[in-house]
NULO-473045 format. One record per residue (C-alpha): x, y, z; chain; residue number from 1. Coordinates in steps of 0.02 Angstrom, whole numbers, plus 50000, padded with zeros to 5 digits. Layout:
% NULO-473045
R    xx    yy    zz chain resi
R     X     Y     Z     A  NUM
...
This chain:
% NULO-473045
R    xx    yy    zz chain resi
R 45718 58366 54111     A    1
R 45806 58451 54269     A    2
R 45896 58594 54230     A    3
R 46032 58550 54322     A    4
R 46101 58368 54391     A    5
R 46242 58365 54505     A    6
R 46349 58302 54634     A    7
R 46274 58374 54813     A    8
R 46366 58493 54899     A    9
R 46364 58512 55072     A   10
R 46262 58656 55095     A   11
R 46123 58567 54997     A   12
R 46125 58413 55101     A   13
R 45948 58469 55215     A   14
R 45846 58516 55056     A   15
R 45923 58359 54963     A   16
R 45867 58238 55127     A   17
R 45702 58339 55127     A   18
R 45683 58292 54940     A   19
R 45704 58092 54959     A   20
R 45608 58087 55141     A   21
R 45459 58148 55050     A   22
R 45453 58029 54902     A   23
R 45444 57908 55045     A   24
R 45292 57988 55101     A   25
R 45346 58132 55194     A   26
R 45316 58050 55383     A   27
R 45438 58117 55522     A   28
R 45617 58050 55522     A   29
R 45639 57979 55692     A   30
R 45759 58036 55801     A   31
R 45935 58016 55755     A   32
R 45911 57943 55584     A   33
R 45934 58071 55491     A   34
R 46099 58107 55575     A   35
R 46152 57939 55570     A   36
R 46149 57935 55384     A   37
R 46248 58110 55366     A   38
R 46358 58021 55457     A   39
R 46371 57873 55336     A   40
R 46352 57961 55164     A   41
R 46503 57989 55056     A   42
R 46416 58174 54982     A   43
R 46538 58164 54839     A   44
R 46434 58007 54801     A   45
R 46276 58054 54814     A   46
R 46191 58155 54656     A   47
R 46061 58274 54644     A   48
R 45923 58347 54521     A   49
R 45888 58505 54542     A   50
R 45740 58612 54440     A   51
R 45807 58810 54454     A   52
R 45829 58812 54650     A   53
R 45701 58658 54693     A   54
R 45790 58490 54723     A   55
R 45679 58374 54600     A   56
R 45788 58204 54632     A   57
R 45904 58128 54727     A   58
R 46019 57944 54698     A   59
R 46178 57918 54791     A   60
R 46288 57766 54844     A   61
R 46403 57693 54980     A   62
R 46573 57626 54952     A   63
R 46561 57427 54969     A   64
R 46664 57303 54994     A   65
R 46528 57138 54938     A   66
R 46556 56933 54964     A   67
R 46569 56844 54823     A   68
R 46593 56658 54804     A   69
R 46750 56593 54847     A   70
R 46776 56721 54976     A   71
R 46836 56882 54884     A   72
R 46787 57046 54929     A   73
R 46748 57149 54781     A   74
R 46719 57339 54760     A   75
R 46538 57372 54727     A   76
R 46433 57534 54741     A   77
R 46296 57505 54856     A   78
R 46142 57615 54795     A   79
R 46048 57710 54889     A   80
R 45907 57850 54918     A   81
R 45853 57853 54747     A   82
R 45716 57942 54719     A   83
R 45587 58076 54631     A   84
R 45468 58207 54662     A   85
R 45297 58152 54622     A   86
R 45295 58329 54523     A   87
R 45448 58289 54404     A   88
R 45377 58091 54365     A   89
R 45397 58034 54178     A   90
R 45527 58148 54125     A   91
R 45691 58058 54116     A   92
R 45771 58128 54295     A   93
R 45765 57924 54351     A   94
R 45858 57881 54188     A   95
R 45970 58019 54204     A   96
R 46018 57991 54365     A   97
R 46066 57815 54346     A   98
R 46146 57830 54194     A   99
R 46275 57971 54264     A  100
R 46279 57856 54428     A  101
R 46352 57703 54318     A  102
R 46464 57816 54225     A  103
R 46522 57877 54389     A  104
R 46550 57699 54462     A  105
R 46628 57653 54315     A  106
R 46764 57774 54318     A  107
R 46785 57732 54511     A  108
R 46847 57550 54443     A  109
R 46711 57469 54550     A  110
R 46637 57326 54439     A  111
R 46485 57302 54527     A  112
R 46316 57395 54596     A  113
R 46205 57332 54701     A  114
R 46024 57423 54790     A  115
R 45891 57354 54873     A  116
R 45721 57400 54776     A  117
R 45578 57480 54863     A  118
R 45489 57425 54691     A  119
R 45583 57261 54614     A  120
R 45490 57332 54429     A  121
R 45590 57494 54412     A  122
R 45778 57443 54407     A  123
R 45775 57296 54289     A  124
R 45798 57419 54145     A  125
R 45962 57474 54200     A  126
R 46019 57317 54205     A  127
R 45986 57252 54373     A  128
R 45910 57074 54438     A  129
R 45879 56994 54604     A  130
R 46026 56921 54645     A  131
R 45979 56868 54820     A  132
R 45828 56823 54919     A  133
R 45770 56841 55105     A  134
R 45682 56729 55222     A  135
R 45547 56781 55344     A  136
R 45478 56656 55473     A  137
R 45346 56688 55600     A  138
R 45352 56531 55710     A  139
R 45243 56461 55825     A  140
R 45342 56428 55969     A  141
R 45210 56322 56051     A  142
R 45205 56193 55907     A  143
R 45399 56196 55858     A  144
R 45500 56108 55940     A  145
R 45719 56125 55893     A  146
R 45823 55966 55875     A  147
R 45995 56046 55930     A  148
R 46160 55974 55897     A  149
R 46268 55879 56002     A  150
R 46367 56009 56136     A  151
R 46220 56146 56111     A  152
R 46205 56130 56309     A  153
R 46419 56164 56339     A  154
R 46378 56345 56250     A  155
R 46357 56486 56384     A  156
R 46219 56616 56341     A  157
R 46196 56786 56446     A  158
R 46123 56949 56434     A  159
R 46235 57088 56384     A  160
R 46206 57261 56359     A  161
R 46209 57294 56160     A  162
R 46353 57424 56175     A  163
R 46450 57355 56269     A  164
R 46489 57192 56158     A  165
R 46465 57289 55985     A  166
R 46645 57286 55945     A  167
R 46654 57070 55990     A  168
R 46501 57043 55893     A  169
R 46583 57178 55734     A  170
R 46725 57050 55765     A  171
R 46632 56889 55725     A  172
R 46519 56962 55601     A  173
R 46681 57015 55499     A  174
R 46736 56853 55524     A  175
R 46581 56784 55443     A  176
R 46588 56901 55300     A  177
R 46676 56803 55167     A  178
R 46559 56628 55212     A  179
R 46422 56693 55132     A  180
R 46429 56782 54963     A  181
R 46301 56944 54941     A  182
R 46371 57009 55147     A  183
R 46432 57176 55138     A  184
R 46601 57216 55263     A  185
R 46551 57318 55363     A  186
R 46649 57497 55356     A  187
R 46672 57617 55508     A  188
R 46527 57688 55584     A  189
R 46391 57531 55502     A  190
R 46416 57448 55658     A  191
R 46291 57589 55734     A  192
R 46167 57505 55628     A  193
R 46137 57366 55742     A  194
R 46102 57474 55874     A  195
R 45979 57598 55814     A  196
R 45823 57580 55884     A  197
R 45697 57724 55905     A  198
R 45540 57732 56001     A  199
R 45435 57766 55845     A  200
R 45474 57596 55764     A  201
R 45454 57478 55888     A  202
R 45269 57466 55870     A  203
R 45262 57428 56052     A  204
R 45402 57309 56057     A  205
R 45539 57338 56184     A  206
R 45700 57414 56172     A  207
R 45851 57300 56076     A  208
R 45924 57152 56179     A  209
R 46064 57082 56166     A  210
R 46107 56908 56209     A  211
R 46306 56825 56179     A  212
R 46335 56663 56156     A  213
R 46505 56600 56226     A  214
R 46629 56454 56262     A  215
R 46799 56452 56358     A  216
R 46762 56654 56387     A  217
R 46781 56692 56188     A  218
R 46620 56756 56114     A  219
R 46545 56639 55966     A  220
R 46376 56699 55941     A  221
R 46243 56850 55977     A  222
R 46078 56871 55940     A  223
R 45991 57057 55941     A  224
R 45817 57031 55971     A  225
R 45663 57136 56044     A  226
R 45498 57076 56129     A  227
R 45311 57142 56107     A  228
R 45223 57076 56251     A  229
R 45037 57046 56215     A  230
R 44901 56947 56326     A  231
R 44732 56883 56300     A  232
R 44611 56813 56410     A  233
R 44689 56633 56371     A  234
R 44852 56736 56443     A  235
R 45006 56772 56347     A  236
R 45058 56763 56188     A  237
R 45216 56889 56169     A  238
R 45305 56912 56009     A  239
R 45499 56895 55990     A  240
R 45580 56987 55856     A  241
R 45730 56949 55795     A  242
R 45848 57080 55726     A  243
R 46016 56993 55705     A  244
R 46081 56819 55732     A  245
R 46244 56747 55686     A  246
R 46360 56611 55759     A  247
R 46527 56514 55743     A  248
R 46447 56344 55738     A  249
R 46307 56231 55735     A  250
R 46301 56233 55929     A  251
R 46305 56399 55964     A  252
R 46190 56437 55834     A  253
R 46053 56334 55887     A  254
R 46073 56381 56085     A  255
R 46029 56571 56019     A  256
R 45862 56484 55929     A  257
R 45831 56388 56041     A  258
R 45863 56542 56201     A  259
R 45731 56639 56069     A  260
R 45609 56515 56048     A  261
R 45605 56486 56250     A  262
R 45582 56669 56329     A  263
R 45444 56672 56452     A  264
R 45280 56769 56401     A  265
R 45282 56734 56231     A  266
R 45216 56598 56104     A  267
R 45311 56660 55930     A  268
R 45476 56715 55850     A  269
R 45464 56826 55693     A  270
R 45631 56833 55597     A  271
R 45615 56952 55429     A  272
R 45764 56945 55350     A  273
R 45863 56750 55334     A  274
R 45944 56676 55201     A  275
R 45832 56551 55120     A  276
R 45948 56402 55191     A  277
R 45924 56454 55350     A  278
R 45996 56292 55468     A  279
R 45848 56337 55565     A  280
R 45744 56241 55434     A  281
R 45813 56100 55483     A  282
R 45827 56111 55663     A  283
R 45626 56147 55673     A  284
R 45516 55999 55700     A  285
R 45387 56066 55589     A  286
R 45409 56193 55451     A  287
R 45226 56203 55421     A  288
R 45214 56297 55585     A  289
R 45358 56418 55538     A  290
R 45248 56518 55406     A  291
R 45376 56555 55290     A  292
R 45374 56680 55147     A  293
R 45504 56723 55029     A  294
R 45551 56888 54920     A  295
R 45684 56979 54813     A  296
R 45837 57070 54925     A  297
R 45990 57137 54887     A  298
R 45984 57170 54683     A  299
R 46162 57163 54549     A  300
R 46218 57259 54429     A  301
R 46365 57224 54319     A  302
R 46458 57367 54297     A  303
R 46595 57294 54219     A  304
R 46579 57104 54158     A  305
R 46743 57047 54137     A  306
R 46822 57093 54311     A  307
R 46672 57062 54380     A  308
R 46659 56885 54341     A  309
R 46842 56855 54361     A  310
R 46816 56934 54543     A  311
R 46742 56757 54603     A  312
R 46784 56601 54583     A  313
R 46684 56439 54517     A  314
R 46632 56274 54573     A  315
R 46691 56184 54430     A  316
R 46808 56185 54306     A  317
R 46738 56304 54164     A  318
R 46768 56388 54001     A  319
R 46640 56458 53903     A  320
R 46615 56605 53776     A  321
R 46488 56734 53844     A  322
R 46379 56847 53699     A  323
R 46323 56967 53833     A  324
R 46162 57099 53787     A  325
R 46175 57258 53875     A  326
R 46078 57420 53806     A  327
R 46106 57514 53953     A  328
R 46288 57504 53977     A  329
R 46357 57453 53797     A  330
R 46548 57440 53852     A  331
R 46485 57269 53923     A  332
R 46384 57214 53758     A  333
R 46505 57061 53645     A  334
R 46577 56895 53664     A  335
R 46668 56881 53837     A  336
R 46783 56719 53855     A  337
R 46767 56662 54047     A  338
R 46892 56520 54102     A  339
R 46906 56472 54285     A  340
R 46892 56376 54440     A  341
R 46897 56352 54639     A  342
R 47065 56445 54639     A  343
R 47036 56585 54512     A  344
R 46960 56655 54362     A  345
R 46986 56753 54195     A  346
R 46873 56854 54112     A  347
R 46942 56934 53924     A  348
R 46866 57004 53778     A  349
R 46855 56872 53620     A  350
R 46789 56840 53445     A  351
R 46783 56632 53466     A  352
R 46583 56578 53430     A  353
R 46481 56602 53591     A  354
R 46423 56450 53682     A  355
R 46288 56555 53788     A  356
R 46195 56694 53768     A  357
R 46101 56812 53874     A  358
R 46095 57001 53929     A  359
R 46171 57067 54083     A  360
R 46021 57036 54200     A  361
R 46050 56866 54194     A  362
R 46224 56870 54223     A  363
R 46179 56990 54378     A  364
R 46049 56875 54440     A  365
R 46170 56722 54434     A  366
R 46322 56816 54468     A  367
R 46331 56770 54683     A  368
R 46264 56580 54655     A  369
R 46085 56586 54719     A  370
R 45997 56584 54566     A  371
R 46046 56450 54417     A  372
R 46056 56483 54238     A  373
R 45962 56336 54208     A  374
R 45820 56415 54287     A  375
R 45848 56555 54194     A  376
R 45850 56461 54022     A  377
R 45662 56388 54066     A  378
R 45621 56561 54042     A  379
R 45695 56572 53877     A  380
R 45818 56707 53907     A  381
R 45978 56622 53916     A  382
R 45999 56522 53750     A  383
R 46130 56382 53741     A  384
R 46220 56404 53583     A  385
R 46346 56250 53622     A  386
R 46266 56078 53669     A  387
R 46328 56069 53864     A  388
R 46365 56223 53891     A  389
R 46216 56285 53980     A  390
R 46242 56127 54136     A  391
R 46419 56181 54139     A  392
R 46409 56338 54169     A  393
R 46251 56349 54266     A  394
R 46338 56216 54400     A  395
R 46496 56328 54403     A  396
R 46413 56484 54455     A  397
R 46320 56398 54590     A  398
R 46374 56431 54783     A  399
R 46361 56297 54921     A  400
R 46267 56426 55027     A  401
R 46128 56539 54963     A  402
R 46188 56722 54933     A  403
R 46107 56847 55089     A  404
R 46113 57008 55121     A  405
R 46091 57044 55316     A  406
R 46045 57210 55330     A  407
R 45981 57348 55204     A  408
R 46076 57518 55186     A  409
């Protein structure tokens, strides 16, 4: 064990960045992102393990504000640079560090945590599950053809310089914020997110573009996208990348695809990060050609169960008695009784008999409506202790849009 672990100071931020950049594998930080992340850090958030004067570990997290269904944006501690040196490996500084980071969250009132896993394996034993998925699509723009929506052709698209409409497009993404549960508001300073692009990870692609979408003057729609040019003897076949898309409506969605899928010199749009009901699914003529793949995102943890799941609100009218499992965080572990609805929901401590029972994973995985309990009872660990229960509840927690997350952090 560490001799010490801590909350970072300032004057240890360079050898505490040092620490986590190389248990990512020690490669330069381009330019500007390490500044860009002092920037964002809260450093009374962000923990450190240190062995005598050595920094040995390092875990933080952001202040969140995270969709949920029905709208309602919830507090939630959104992990980050966790990480240890390949010296101090199998000694308990990973454990230690995320059990003081729960306690800590805890005591902030902030009933939910949420990372995204450079290994999926290591967090599920603190409690945390998948709770959304991402989409990536590499298209073949030669063979796809779009099937846009009536009034796609009324939408004006132009070229804009990224800057210069980042606080219009901040506008409408804000706006979009509570449609989709697992989208994080944005605080000050994220915006700058969008528009970091250094030389040393385009892998030859150009610099950002930005293109607006826009009707009557008012902006509905951008898309951030780059282009890798590439030729053959046959002649071109350039690669557009998209970054960010995100419209008002059906029609100015699809005249950003369809502007993407049309840019001279190139034969191919890769996308690497869409929810996993992307419209675009069904405006392509052939999803064969769209090579899609699918994998884990953002990932939950229940911090605290009952004003976490009263934080959202359900599909269908439910009530059900929880017996919730949680080793890791034991102020969670009993019989929860969870009534609610489309309006509102409860979430209180009872002795009544349980009608379901599972451990906190599962609730984390099901908690934003993209993955069902049902699914999750195949697998044997949620047990239906009530006959019905299980269909009631898993249709309740269900969302009418998958859960995304849009951008890591």
């Amino acid at each position: 064990m560490p001799t010490d672990l801590r909350v970072l100071a300032e004057a240890e931020w360079d050898d505490w960045f040092a620490t986590f950049a190389l248990a990512f594998g020690g490669t330069p930080t381009p330019a500007g992102k390490e500044e860009l992340w002092r920037d964002l850090v809260e450093v009374d958030r962000m923990l450190g393990a240190w062995d005598g004067d050595t920094c040995v570990g390092t875990a933080g997290s952001f202040s969140f504000r995270l969709s949920v269904p029905g709208g309602a944006l919830v507090d939630a501690a959104g992990v980050t640079t966790v990480s240890v040196a390949a010296t101090h490996r199998r000694r308990g500084i990973l454990t230690a560090m995320m059990r003081r980071q729960l306690d800590d969250v805890r005591a902030l009132g902030e009933p939910l945590a949420v990372l995204t896993a450079s290994e999926p394996v290591i967090y599920g034993r603190f409690g945390y599950a998948p709770g959304t998925l991402q989409l990536k699509a590499d298209i073949d723009t030669t063979r796809v053809q779009l099937s846009v929506p009536p009034g796609t052709d009324d939408v004006r698209l132009r070229y804009a310089r990224p800057a210069d409409v980042l606080d219009a497009c901040e506008e409408l993404y804000a706006r979009r914020v509570v449609a989709r549960p697992g989208m994080p508001a944005r605080q000050p300073g994220w915006e700058r997110l969008g528009l970091f692009d250094p030389e040393s990870e385009r892998d030859g692609a150009s610099p950002v573009q930005c293109v607006v979408a826009e009707r009557a003057g008012e902006l509905v729609g951008y898309v951030r996208f780059a282009v890798k040019p590439e030729f053959d003897w046959k002649g071109p076949k350039g690669v557009v990348r998209v970054r960010d898309l995100e419209a008002e409506d059906p029609a100015a969605y699809a005249a950003l695809w369809r502007f993407v899928f049309t840019i001279d010199l190139t034969t191919s749009v890769l996308a690497y990060s869409r929810p996993v009901d992307d419209p675009l699914l069904q405006l392509a003529s052939d999803i064969r050609r769209c090579d899609l793949a699918v994998r884990d995102s953002l990932h939950v943890r229940l911090v605290e169960v009952g004003a976490a799941l009263a934080a959202r609100t359900y599909r269908t009218p439910l009530d059900v008695v929880l017996e919730v499992e949680d080793a890791f965080c034991p102020w969670n572990a009993g019989r929860w009784r969870l009534t609610g609805d489309a309006k509102g929901a409860s979430c209180e401590r009872t002795r009544d008999p349980a009608d379901l029972a599972l451990s906190v994973r599962e609730l984390a995985a099901a908690y934003l409506g993209g993955t069902s309990l049902t699914s999750l009872a195949g697998t044997g660990r949620v047990r239906e202790l009530r006959p019905g229960a299980l269909a009631e509840a898993s249709v309740a927690f269900g969302s009418d849009v998958a859960p995304w997350l849009p951008h890591g952090f």
